[in-house]
C-alpha positions as MATLAB code, in Angstrom:
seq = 'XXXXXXXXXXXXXXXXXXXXXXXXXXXXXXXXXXXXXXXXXXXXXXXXXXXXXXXXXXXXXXXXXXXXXXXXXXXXXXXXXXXXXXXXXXXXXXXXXXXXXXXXXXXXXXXXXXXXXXXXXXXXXXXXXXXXXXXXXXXXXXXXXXXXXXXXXXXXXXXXXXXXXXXXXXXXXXXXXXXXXXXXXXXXXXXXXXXXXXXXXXXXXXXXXXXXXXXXXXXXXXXXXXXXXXXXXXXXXXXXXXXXXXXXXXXXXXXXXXXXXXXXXXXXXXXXXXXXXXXXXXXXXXXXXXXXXXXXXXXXXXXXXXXXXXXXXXXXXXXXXXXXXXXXXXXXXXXXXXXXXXXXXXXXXXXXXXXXXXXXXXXXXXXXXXXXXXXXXXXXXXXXXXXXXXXXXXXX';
ca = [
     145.984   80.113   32.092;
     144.015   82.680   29.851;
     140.712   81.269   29.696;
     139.218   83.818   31.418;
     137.310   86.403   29.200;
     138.353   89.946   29.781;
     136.117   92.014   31.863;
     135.081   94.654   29.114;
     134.576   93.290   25.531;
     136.263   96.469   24.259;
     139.486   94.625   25.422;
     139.275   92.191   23.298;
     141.478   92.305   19.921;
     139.605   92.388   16.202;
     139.439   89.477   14.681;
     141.526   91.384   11.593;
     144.214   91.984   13.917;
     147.681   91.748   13.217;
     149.026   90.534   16.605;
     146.916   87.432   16.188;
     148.433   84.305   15.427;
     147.325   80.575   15.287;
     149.791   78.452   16.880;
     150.521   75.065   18.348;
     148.784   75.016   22.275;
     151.364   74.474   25.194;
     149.825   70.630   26.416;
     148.259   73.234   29.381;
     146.492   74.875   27.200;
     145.500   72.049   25.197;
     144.035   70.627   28.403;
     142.297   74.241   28.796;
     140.671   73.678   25.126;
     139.059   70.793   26.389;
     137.544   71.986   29.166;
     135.843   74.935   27.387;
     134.569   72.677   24.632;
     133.520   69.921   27.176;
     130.084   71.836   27.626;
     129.244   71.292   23.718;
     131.191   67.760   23.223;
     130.906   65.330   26.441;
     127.589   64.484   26.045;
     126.715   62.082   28.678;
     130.091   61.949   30.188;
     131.226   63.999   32.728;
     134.257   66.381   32.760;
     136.939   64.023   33.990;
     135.935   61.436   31.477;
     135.559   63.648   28.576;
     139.250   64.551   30.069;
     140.509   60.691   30.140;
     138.731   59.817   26.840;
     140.060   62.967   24.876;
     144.051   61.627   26.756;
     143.530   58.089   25.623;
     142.688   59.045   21.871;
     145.913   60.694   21.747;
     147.696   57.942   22.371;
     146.531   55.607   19.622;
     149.174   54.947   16.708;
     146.892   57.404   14.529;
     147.534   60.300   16.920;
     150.807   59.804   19.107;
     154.505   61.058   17.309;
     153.324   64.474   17.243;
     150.405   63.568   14.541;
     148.275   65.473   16.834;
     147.875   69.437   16.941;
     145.988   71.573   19.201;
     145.355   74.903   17.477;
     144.560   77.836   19.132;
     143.996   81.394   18.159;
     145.796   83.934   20.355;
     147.473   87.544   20.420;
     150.925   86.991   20.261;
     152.028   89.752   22.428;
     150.423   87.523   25.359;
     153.021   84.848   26.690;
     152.227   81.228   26.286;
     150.023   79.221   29.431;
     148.966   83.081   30.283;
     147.242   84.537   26.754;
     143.573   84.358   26.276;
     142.385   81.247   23.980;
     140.079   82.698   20.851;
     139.370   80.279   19.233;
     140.685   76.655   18.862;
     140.880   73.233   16.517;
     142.818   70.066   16.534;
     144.878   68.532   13.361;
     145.307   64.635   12.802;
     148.559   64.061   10.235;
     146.898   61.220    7.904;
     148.801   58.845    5.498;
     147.209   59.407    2.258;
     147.205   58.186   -1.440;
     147.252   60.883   -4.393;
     146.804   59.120   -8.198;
     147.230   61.511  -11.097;
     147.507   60.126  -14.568;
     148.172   56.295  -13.653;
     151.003   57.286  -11.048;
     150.531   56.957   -7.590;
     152.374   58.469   -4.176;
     152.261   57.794   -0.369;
     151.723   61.493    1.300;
     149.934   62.791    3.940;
     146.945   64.944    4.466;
     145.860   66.565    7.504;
     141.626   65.712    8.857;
     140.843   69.125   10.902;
     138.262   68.821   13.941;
     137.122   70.091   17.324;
     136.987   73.362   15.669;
     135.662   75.314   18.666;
     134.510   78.977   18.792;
     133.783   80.223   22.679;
     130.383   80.878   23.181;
     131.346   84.378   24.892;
     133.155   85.532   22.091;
     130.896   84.264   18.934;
     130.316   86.813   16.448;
     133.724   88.297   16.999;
     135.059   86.700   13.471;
     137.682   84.860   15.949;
     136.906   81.279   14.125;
     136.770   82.381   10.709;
     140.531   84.601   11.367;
     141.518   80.770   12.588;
     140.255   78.784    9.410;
     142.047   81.725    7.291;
     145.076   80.961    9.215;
     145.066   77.305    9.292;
     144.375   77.344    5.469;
     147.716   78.805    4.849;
     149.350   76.931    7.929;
     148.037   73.369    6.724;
     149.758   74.101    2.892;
     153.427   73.495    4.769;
     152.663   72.076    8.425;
     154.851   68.791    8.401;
     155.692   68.489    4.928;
     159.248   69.093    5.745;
     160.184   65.342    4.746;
     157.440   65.038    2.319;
     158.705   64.497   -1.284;
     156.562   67.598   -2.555;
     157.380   69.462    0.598;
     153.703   71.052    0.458;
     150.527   69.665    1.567;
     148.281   68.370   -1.192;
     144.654   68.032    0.978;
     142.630   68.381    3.881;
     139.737   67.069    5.454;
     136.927   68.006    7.829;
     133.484   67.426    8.429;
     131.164   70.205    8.660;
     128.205   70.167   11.054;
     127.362   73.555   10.145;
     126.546   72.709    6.560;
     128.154   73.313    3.098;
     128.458   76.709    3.150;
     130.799   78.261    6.051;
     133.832   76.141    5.673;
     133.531   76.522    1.638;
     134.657   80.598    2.219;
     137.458   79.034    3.128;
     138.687   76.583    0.652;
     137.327   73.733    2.867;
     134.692   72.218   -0.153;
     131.456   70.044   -0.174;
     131.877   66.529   -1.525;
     129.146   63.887   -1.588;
     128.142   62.958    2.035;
     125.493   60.562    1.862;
     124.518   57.301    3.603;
     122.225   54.204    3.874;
     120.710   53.099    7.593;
     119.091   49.436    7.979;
     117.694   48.523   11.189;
     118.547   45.948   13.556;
     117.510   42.448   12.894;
     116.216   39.947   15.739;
     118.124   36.342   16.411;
     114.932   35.425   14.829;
     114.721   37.642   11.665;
     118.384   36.873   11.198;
     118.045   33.154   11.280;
     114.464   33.187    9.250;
     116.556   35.644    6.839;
     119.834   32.920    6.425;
     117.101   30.504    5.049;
     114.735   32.820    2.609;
     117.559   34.974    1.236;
     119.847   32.571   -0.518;
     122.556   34.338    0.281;
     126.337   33.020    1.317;
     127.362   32.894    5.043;
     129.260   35.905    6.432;
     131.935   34.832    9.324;
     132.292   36.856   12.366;
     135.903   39.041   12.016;
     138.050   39.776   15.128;
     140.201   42.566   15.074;
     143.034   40.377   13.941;
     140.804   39.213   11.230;
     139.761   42.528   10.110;
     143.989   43.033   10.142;
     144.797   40.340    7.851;
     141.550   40.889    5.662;
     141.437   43.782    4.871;
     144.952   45.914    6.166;
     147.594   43.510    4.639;
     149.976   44.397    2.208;
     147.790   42.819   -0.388;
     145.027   45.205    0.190;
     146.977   47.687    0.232;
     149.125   46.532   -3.504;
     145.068   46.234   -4.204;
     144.545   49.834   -3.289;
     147.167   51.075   -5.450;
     146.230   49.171   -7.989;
     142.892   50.636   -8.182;
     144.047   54.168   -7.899;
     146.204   53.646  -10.655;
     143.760   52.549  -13.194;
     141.403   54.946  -12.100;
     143.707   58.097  -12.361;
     144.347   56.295  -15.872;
     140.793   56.266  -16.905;
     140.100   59.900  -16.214;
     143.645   61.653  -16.760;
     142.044   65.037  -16.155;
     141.141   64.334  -12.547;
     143.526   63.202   -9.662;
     142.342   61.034   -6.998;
     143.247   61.274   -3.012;
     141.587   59.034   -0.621;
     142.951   59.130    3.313;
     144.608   55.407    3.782;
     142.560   53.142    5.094;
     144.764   51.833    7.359;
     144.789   49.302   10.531;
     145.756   52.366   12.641;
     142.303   53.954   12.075;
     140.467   50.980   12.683;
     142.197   50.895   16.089;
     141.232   54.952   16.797;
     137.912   54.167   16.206;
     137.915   50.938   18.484;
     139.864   52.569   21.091;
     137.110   55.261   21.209;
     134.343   52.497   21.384;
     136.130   50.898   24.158;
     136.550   53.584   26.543;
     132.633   53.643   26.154;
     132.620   50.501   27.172;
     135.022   51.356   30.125;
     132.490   54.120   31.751;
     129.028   52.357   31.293;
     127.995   53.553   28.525;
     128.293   50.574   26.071;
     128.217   46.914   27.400;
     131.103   45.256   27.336;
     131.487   42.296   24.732;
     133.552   38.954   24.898;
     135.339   38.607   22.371;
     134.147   41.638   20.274;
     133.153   40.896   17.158;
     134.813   43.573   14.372;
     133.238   43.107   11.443;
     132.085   40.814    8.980;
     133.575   38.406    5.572;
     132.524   35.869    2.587;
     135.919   34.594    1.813;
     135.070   33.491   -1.210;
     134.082   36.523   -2.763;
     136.687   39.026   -0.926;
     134.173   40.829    0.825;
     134.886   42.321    4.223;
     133.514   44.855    6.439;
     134.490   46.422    9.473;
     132.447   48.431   12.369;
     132.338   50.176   15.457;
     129.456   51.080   17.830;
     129.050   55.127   17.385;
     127.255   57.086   20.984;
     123.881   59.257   20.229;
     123.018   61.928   21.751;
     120.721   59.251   23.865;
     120.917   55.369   24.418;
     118.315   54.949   22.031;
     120.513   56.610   19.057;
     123.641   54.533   19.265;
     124.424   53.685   15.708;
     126.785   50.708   14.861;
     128.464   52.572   11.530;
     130.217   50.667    8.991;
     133.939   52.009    9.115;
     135.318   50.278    5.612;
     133.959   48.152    2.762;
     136.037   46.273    0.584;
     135.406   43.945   -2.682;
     137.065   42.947   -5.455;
     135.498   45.037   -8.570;
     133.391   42.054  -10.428;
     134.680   41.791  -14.282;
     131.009   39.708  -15.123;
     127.026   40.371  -14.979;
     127.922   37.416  -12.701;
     130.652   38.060  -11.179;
     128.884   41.421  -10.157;
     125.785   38.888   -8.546;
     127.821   37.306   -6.438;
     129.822   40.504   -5.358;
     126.405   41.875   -4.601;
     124.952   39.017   -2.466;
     128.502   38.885   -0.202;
     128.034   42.210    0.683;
     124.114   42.123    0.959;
     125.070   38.898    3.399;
     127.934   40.787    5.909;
     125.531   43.865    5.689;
     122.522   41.272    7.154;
     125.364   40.346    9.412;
     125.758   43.657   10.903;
     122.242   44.354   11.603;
     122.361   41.155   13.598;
     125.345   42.669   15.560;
     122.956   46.120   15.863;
     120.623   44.182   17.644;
     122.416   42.312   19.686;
     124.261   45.306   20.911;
     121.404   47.429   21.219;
     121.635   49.885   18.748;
     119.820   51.549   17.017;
     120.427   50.915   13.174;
     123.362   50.414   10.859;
     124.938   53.254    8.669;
     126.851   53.330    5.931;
     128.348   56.767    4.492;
     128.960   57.411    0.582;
     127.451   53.776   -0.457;
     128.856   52.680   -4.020;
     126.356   51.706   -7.144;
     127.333   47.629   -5.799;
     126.616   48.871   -1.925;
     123.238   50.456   -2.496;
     122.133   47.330   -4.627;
     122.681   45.124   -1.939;
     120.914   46.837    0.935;
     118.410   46.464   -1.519;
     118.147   42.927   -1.283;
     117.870   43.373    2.700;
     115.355   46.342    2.216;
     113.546   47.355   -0.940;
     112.549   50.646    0.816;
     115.878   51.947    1.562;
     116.880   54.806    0.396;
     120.122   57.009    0.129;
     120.069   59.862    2.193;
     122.133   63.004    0.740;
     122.938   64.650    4.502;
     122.676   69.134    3.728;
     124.151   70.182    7.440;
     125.838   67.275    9.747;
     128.828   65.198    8.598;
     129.698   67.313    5.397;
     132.489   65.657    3.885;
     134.721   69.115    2.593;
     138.332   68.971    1.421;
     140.262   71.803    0.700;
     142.811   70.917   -2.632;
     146.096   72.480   -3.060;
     146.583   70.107   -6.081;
     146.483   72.529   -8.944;
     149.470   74.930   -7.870;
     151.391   71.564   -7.585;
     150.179   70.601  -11.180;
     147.814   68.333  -10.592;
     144.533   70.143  -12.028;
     141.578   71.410  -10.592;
     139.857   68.448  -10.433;
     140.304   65.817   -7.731;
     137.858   63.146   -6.475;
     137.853   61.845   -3.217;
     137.843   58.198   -2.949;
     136.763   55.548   -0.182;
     135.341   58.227    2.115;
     133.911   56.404    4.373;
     133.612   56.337    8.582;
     136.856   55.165    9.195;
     138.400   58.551    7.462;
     136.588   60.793    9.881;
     137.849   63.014   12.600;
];
């Protein structure tokens, strides 16, 4: 395996060299990728479970079928499980919805992470060569039996900031989010009779299925992103489907936490949060911090019915204020260390409101950047595109 630096720096190709390529890894050297971004990425697990977590995830229904791609940037004149790994990045195949001018299509769009530079070869230009390459790789890579037979989007999420992924087509869209803390048993229950508000129910995964996954959320979806394309003709819309699947990636990560120590198991684990009445649902997943007192529980999806009255609106706003109390609850009893919510809506930030008059919107500048790159106007579809329902269950 080519992991190994060569012994003189001089040996090493430019970065504007024409013998390098980005290509697919061998599974060998996909395993290699790993262990040279393990140092950065494991956190508090060691090698071998940063090894079975990083297997596992692969084998979710968002990832297995070939939806997943190790990247790495190599000179092609080196044969495969023996050249020297540059640079490297992983691709997750997304369904996807694209709305332009009240019509709506099923695509897919690819999220881009692990984008990994080797610390012995920074300053080379080697990562920057692989986003220039991926860029033109991502316009094609599985649109074979894609109606448009090009790629329309894609998705990553800068922790460097706005500015080093924009060079390459990769742009800044709003990342923001709201954080409440954990409420006490006590605060919770002393809250349930001052507020006023209506009950939320506990969801189970098989709730959070049939309440917000079903093929009436999803007609709902569609419906949405048709009258919105409709209402501004001028701008197309994309949002990354909000499917079951990536509620189960997400879980799936939050269990093997739960599988190594890390998080405490729970019995039965409680996936979110409802107020039938009003259509509101929420789901959520526990999130590791860089230390046991950072663990965030983060809100992966949101969904209401858009209120048509001042009091209609209300009671839209009090169901989501209640399954928001709901999840602070869940914060505390799992021992974390606040509730977050990315990209709140107008509806969203009035009811954390209710729960805290002090909370405020945070507008993130370097971690989490939300940046999609949009192929849309040589497809005639405009410059303009907005990105809708990004929230935690679309990242990568």
């Amino acid at each position: 395996m080519g992991s190994v630096a060569p012994s003189k720096n001089e040996d090493l190709p430019p970065s504007d060299s024409p013998h390098l390529d980005l290509v697919p890894a061998t599974p060998e050297e996909h395993l290699e990728t790993l262990r040279l971004n393990s140092k950065a990425w494991k956190g508090m697990l060691t090698l071998d479970q940063y090894l079975d977590r990083e297997n596992r995830l692969s084998k979710q229904n968002l990832t297995k079928n070939g939806s997943l791609t190790c990247w790495v940037l190599v000179d092609r004149r080196q044969p495969p499980n023996s050249r020297l790994l540059l640079s490297s990045c992983e691709t997750y195949r997304k369904p996807a919805y694209l709305a332009y001018r009240g019509k709506v299509e099923d695509i897919i769009c690819h999220g881009i992470g692990s984008v990994f530079a080797r610390s012995e070869f920074r300053g080379r230009g080697y990562a920057g060569r692989m986003m220039e390459e991926l860029a033109k790789k991502l316009d094609s890579w599985q649109s074979e039996n894609q109606p448009r037979k090009q790629g329309v989007f894609s998705v990553l999420f800068s922790d460097i900031g706005k500015n080093y992924y924009a060079k390459y087509g990769w742009k800044p869209f709003p990342s923001s989010h709201i954080s409440l803390p954990p409420l006490s048993e006590s605060q919770f229950q002393t809250s349930l009779e001052t507020a006023k508000l209506p009950k939320a129910k506990t969801l189970t995964a098989e709730d959070v299925h049939e309440s917000m996954c079903s093929e009436i959320n999803e007609k709902k979806n569609r419906n949405f992103l048709q009258v919105a394309s409709e209402k501004s003709p001028n701008s197309a819309k994309v949002s990354i489907a909000p499917d079951y699947d990536h509620m189960l990636w997400h879980w799936a990560r939050e269990e093997f936490y739960e599988d190594v120590g890390v998080f405490e198991k729970k019995s039965p684990s409680v996936r979110g949060a409802g107020v039938d009445r009003h259509h509101v649902y929420c789901s959520w997943v526990r999130n590791v911090g860089d230390t046991p007192a950072s663990h965030t529980l983060y809100i992966l999806r949101l969904i209401y019915d858009e209120p048509s009255s001042p009091a209609e609106e209300l009671a839209t706003i009090e169901a989501i204020a209640a399954v928001l109390r709901r999840a602070q609850f869940e914060a505390y009893k799992l021992k974390m260390h606040d509730v977050n919510f990315w990209n709140p809506s107008p509806l969203v930030e009035k009811a954390a409101k209710l729960l805290d008059q002090n909370v405020k919107v945070v507008h993130r500048e370097e971690s989490s950047i939300s940046s999609l790159k949009w192929n849309g106007a040589s497809q005639g579809l405009g410059d303009e595109v907005e990105w809708l329902w990004n929230e935690k269950y679309s990242w990568c």
